[in-house]
C-alpha distance (Angstrom), angle and dihedral (degrees) to the residues before:
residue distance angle dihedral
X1 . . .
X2 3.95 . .
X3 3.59 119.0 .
X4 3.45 90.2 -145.4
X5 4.40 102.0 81.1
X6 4.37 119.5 -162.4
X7 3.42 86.1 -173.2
X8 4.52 130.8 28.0
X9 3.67 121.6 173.8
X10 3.78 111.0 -159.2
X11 3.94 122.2 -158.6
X12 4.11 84.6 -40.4
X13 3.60 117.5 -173.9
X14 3.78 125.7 -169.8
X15 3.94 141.3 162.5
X16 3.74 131.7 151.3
X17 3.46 104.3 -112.7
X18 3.84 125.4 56.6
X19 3.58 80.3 -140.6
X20 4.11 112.3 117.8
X21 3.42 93.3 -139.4
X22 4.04 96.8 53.3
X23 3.36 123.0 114.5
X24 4.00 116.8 -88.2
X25 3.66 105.9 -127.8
X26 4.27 87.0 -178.2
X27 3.58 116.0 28.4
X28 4.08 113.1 -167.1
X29 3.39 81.4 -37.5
X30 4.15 113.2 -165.5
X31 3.77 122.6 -171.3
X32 3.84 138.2 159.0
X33 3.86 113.1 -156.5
X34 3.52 105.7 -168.7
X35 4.03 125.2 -136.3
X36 3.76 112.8 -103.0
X37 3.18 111.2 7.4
X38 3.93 141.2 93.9
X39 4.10 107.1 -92.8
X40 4.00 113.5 -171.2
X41 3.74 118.0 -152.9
X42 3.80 109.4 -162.2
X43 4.21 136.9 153.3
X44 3.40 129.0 123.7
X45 4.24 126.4 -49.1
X46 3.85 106.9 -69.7
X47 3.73 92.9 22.6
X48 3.75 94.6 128.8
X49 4.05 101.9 -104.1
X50 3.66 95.6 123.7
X51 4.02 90.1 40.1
X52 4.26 79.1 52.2
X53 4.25 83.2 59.1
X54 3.46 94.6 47.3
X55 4.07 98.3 49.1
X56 4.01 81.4 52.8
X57 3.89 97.8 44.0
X58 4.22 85.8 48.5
X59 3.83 95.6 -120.0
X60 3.86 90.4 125.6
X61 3.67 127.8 15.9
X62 4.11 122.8 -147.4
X63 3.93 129.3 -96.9
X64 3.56 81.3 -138.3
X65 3.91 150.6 4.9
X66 3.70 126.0 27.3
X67 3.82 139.0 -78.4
X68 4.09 117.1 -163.6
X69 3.36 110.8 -177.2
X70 3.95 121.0 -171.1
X71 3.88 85.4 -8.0
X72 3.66 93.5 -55.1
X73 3.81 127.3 109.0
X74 3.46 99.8 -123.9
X75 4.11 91.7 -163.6
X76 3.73 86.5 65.4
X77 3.69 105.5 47.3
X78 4.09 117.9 108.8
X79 3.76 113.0 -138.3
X80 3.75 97.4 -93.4
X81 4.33 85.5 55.8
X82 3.43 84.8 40.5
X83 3.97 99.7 52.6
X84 3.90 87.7 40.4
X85 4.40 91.3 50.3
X86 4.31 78.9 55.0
X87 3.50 89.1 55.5
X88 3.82 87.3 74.7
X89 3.75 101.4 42.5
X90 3.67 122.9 76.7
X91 3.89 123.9 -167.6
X92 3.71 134.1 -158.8
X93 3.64 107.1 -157.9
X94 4.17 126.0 -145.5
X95 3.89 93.1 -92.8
X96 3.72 111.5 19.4
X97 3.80 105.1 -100.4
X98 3.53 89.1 -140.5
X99 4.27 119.5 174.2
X100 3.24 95.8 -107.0
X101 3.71 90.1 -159.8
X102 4.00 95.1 56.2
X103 3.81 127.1 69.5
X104 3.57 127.6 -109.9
X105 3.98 88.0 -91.6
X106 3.74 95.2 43.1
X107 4.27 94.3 49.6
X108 4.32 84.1 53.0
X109 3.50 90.5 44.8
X110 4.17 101.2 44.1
X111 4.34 92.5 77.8
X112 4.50 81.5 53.3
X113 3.46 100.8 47.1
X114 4.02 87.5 45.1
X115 3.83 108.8 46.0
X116 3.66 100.9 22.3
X117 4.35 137.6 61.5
X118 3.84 88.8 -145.5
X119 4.03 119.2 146.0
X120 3.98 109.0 -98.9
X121 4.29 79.3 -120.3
X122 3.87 86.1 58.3
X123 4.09 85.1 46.5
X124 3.12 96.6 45.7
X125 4.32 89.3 52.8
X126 3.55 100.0 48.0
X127 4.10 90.6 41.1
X128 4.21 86.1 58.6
X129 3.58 92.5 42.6
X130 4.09 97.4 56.4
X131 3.75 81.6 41.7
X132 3.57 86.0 55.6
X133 3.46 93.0 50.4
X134 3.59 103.1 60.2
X135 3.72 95.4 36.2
X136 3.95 105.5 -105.2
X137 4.52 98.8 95.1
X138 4.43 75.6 121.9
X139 4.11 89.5 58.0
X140 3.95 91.7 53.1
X141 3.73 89.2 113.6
X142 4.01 98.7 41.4
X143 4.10 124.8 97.6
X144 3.64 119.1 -124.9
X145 3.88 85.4 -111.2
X146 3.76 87.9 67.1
X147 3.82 101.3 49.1
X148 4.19 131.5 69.4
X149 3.51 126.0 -102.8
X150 3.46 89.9 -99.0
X151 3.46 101.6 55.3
X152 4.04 89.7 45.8
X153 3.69 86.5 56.3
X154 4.03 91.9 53.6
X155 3.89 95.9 36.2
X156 4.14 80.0 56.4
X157 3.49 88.8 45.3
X158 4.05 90.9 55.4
X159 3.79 83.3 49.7
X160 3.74 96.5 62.1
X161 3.61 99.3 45.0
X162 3.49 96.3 47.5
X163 3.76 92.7 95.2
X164 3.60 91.0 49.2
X165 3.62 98.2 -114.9
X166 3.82 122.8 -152.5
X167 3.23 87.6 -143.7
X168 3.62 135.9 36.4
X169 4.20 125.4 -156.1
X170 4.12 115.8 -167.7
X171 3.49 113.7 -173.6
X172 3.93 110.1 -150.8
X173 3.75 85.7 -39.7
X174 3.75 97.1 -172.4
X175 4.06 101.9 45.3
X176 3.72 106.3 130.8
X177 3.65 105.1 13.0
X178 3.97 135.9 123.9
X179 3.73 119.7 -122.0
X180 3.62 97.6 -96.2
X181 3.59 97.2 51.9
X182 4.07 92.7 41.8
X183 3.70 89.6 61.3
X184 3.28 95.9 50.1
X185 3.92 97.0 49.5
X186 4.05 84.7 45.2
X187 3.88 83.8 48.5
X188 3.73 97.5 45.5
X189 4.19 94.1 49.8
X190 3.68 90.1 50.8
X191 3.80 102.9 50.0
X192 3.89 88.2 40.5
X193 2.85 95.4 52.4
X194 3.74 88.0 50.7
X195 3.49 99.2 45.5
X196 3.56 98.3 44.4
X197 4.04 102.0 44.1
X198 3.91 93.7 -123.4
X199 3.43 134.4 153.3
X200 3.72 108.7 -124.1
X201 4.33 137.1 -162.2
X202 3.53 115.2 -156.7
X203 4.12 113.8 -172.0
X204 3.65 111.7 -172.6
X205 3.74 149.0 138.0
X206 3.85 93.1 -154.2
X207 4.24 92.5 100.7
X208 4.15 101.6 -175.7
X209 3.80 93.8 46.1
X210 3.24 105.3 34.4
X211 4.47 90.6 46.2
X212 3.85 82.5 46.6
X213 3.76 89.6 67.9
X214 3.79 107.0 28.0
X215 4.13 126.4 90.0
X216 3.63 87.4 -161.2
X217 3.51 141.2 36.3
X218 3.90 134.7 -159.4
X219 3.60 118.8 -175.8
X220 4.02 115.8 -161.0
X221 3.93 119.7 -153.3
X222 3.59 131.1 163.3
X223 3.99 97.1 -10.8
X224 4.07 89.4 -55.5
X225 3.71 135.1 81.0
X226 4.05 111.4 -92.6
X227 3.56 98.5 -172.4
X228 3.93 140.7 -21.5
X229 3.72 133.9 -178.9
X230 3.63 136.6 109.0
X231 3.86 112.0 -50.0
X232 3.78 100.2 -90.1
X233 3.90 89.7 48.4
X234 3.98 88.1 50.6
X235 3.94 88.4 48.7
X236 3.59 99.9 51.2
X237 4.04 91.7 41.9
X238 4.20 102.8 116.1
X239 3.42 90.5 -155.2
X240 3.62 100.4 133.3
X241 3.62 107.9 -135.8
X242 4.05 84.2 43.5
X243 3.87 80.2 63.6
X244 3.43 99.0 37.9
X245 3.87 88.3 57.2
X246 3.70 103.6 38.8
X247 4.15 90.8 52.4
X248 3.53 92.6 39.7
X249 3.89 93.6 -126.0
X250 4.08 112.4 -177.3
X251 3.81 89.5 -139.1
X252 3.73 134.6 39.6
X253 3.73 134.3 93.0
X254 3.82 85.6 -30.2
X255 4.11 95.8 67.5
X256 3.53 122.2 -139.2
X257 3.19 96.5 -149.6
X258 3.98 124.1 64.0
X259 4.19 110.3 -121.8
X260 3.65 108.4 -83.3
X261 4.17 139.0 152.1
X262 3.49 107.1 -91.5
X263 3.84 121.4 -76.8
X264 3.50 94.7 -109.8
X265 3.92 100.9 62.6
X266 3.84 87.8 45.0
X267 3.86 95.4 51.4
X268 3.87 101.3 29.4
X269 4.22 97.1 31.0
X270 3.29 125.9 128.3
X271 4.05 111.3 -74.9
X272 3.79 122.3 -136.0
X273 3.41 113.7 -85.7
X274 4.19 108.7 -105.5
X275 3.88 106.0 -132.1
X276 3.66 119.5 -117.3
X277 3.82 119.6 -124.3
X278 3.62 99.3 -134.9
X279 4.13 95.2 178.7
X280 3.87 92.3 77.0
X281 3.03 127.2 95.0
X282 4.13 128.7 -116.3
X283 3.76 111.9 -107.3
């Protein structure tokens, strides 16, 4: 892993409630997310990756620890620091989020016309470029209602870069698509990422495509950090809810079944006794 971290979470705590008895989504939480690369966050659904985002993005703030992002504590920043730090991040969310009343050309220009003064010629440039990029410059002119769900997920893609974010955020990136178009998205983050010297976030479930593209790996379980490494190191780790996840096993430290008295004193208990109509009379 680099030396050199974009993002370090220090002893971070987090839950929903303020309440003392709620649920710790992050537990003294301590993570390194090193600068240019491709960083995976993965662990079971309601493991906190998506909470992890939204500490970095400023939408909530920890109970405890600290989260520097991009040098800055992000914990400390007022909302004009705040809306500035954004300025750097881009984020691809699970489905797109496309305007669905704006062409293809229109959705990658929107984040230009709003946070920059540039000339609609210089717009109009970088828009075709990031187009380029991901393949669709020839679907400028379409609406999002007339492409597939893969190319809405790289025409939002082209979106989020075109700032040139320092850092990039992608929300379960490949949920929904076909095999074809899930390589290509996997492809596409990777060699962005590359080309462009960002810092990327990749949350996901899918294991084999999304360790085929990420340097390093952090693996979330029971509001701390199981495991993280490069891929290999996260592969050969024996922990055995690392294994359980990364093989997809139905049973393992993660139970398949929900806590419950065993089967037999549900099926075979004792049955309510039926009351007995005592005002009748005996046949």
């Amino acid at each position: 892993m680099s030396h050199t971290a974009a993002i370090r979470f220090r002893k971070v705590t987090f839950a929903y409630s303020e309440d003392a008895s709620a649920r710790r989504i992050l537990d003294g939480v301590d993570i390194d997310i090193p600068k240019g690369k491709v960083t995976a966050l993965m662990g079971a659904s309601g493991g906190g990756k998506t909470t992890l985002l939204r500490l970095i993005s400023g939408q909530h703030r920890a109970q405890a620890g600290q989260v520097d992002v991009l040098g800055q504590n992000v914990a400390k920043l007022n909302h004009k620091q705040l809306y500035a730090a954004r300025r750097q991040m881009g984020m691809l969310f699970q489905f797109g989020a496309l305007f669905t009343d704006m062409s293809v050309f229109d959705n990658v220009a929107f984040p230009l016309r709003e946070h920059t003064p540039l000339p609609e010629a210089m717009v109009r440039d970088i828009v075709l470029m990031k187009l380029n990029a991901v393949g669709l410059r020839g679907a400028r002119d379409l609406m999002p209602a007339e492409i597939s769900g893969g190319m809405a997920r790289r025409v939002a893609l082209a979106r989020a870069i075109a700032l040139d974010p320092a850092l990039m955020m992608f929300d379960e990136p490949f949920a929904g698509l076909d095999p074809i178009s899930l390589g290509t998205a996997a492809k596409l983050i990777r060699e962005l990422n590359d080309a462009l010297g960002m810092t990327s976030i990749v949350v996901s479930h899918d294991v084999e495509e999304t360790l085929g593209i990420a340097h390093h790996v952090v693996i979330l379980a029971n509001g701390k950090v199981a495991v993280q490494g490069t891929p290999d190191e996260v592969r050969s780790c024996q922990d055995p809810l690392v294994q359980q996840f990364i093989g997809g096993f139905a049973d393992g430290p993660v139970r398949f079944h929900y806590p419950a008295s065993p089967v037999q004193e549900d099926l075979l208990g004792a049955m309510p006794a039926v009351p007995v109509d005592t005002t009748k009379a005996a046949p």
